[in-house]
C-alpha positions in Angstrom: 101.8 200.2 158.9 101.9 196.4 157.5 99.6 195.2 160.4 100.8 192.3 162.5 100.0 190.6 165.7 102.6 192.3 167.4 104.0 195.8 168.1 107.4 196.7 167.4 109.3 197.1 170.7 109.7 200.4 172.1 114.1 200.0 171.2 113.2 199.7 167.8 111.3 203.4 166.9 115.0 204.9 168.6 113.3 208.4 170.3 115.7 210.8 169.7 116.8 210.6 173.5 117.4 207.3 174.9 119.0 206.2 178.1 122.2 204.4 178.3 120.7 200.6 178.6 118.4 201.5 176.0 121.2 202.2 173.9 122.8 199.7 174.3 120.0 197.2 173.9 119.8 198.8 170.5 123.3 198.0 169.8 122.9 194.3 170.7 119.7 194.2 168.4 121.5 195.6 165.6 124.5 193.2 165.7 122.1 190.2 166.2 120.6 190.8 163.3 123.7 191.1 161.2 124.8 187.9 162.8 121.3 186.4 162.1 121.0 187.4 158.9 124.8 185.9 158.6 124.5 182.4 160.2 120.1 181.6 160.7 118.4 182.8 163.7 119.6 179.5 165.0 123.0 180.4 164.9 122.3 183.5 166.8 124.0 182.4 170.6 124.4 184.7 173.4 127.8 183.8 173.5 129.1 185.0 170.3 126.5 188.0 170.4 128.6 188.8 174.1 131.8 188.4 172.0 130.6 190.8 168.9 129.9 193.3 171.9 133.0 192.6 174.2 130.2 192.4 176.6 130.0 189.0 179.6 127.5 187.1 178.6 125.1 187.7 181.8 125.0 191.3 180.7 124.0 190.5 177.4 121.1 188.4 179.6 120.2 191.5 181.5 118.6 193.1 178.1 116.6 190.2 177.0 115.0 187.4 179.1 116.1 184.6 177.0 117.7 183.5 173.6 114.2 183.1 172.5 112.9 186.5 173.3 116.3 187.7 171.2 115.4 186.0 168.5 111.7 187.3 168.5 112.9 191.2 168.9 115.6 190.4 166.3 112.5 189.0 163.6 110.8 192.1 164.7 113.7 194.6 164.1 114.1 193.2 160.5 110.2 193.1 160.2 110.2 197.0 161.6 113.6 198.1 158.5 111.4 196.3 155.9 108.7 198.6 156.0 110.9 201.9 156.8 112.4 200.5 153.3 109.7 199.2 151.2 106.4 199.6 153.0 106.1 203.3 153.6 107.8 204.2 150.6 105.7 202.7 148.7 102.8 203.6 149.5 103.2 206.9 149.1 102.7 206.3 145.7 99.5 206.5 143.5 97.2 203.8 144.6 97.3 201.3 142.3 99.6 199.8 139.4 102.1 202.3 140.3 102.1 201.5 143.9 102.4 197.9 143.1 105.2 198.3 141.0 107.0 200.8 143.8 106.9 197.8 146.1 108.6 195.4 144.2 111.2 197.6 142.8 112.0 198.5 146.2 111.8 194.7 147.0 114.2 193.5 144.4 116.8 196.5 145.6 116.3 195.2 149.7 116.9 191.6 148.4 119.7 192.7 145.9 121.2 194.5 149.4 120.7 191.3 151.5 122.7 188.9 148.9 125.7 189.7 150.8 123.9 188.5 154.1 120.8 186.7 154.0 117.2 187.3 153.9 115.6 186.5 157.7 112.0 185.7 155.9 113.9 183.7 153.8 116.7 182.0 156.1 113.8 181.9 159.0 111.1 180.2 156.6 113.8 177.1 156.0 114.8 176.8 160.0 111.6 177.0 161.2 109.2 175.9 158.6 108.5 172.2 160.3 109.2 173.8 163.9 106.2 175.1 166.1 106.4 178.0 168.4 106.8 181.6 169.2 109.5 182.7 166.9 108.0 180.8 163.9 104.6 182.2 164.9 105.9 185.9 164.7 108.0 184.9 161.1 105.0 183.5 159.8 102.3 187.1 161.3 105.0 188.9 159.5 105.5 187.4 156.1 101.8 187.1 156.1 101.1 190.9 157.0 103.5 191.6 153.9 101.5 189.6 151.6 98.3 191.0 152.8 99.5 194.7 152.0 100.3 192.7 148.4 96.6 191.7 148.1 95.6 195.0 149.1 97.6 196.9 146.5 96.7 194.2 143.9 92.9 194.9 144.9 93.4 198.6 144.3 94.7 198.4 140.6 91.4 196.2 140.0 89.5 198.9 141.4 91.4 201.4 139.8 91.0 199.6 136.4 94.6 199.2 135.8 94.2 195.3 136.1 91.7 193.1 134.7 89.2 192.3 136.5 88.9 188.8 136.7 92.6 188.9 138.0 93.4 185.8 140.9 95.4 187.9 143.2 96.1 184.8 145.4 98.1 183.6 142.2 99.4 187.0 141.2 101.0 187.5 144.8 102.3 183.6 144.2 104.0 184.9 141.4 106.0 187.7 142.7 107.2 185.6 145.5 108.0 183.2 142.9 110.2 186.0 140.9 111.5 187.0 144.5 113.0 183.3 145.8 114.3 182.7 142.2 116.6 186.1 142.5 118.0 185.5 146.2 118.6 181.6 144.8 120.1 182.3 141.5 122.1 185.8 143.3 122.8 184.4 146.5 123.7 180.7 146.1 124.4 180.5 142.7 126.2 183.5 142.1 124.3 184.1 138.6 125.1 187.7 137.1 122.5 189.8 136.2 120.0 188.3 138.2 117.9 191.5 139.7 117.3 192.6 136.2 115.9 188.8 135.2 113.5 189.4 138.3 112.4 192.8 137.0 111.8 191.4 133.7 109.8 188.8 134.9 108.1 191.2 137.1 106.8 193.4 134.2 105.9 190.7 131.7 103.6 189.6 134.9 102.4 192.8 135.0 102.0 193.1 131.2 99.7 189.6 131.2 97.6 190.7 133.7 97.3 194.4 132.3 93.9 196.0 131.8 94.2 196.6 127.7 91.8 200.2 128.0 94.3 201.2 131.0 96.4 203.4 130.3 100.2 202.1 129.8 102.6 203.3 132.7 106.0 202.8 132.6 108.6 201.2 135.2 108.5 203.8 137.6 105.1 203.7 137.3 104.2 207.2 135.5 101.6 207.6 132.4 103.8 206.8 129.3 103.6 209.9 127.0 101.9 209.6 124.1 103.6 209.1 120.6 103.4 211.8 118.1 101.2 208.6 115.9 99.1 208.4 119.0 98.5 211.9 118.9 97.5 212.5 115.9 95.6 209.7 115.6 93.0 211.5 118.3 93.7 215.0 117.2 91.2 216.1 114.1 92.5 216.9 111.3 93.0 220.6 110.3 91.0 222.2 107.8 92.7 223.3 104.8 92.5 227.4 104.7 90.1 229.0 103.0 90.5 231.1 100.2 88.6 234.1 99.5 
């Protein structure tokens, strides 16, 4: 698990049986975060969350104890689907270069996903990046927990010798960040075609500068390139002519 301060509600890991109110407080969660991702956190009200769910707006109330505490579980739902779509995934790949690479590929597709909606890391680091208090303090345990399991993974292809050694993983997390706001910008605001492959492009000329050269090469899903039939040779000896009698 991405480690954070916080523990994701109890609604969130959906047991297999749930009760009716914990069904619905499910169903709120999941259409707040569609109207969050939509229209900011900000723009999340009780009043057109009760309208989404034809419910009044004091039974909305009765699931969560303010708009505040909504907004919290709903930064905690999304926080909980990005690691049921890139975290766990991912790291059920070969530790190192290939894990790395399995978390940004499946980062580009979440963000390539989200263009039609919004990104709440994203939306929530505009709305609340100048405004102190609970729901910034859980945006900010959550994007940070993400780029810790980043530094982690980065750490690991150094130890595994796929990186150099001498590699700045602060500034090598910086960069993928940097390849990640320039696709939802360029994709989402700007419309740009062909935006998600510029981002994987970028990603794997990163990759290529900060490449150990005796590593050996892996391609984009992260597997040992096959040798070439030069390669081969090269490292096979020679045959020996046959002898003659």
């Amino acid at each position: 698990m991405i480690e954070t301060s916080s523990t994701p509600p109890s609604s969130i890991s959906r047991p297999k049986f749930m009760r009716k109110g914990e069904l619905t407080r499910a169903a709120i969660l999941d259409v707040a975060l569609e109207l969050a991702s939509r229209d900011g956190l900000e723009g999340l009200t009780i009043g057109l969350l009760a309208e989404k769910m034809k419910m009044s707006k004091s039974g909305v109330f009765a699931h969560f104890g303010s708009r505040e505490d909504l907004q919290i579980e709903v930064v905690r739902l999304y926080h909980y689907r990005f690691e049921q779509e890139v975290f766990y995934p991912s790291i059920k790949e070969a530790r190192g270069l290939q894990r790395l690479q399995g978390m940004f590929g499946r980062w580009v597709k979440l963000v390539s996903v989200e263009i039609a909606l919004g990104c709440i890391y994203i939306s929530g680091a505009v709305e609340y990046d100048d405004r102190p208090g609970a729901i910034r303090d859980h945006l900010v345990a959550m994007v940070q927990a993400w780029r810790d399991a980043l530094h982690r993974c980065i750490n690991q292809a150094m130890e595994m010798g796929h990186v150099r050694n001498d590699v700045n993983v602060e500034q090598m997390v910086y960069e993928m960040y940097g390849l990640i706001l320039a696709l939802h910008h360029d994709a989402r605001f700007l419309k740009i075609p062909g935006s998600v492959e510029r981002a994987q492009a970028g990603f794997n000329r990163l990759i290529d500068s900060y490449r150990n050269p005796h590593s050996p090469q892996l391609n984009q899903a992260g597997a040992a390139a096959p040798k070439t039939a030069s390669a081969k040779s090269a490292k096979s000896p020679a045959k020996k002519p046959p002898e003659h009698s």
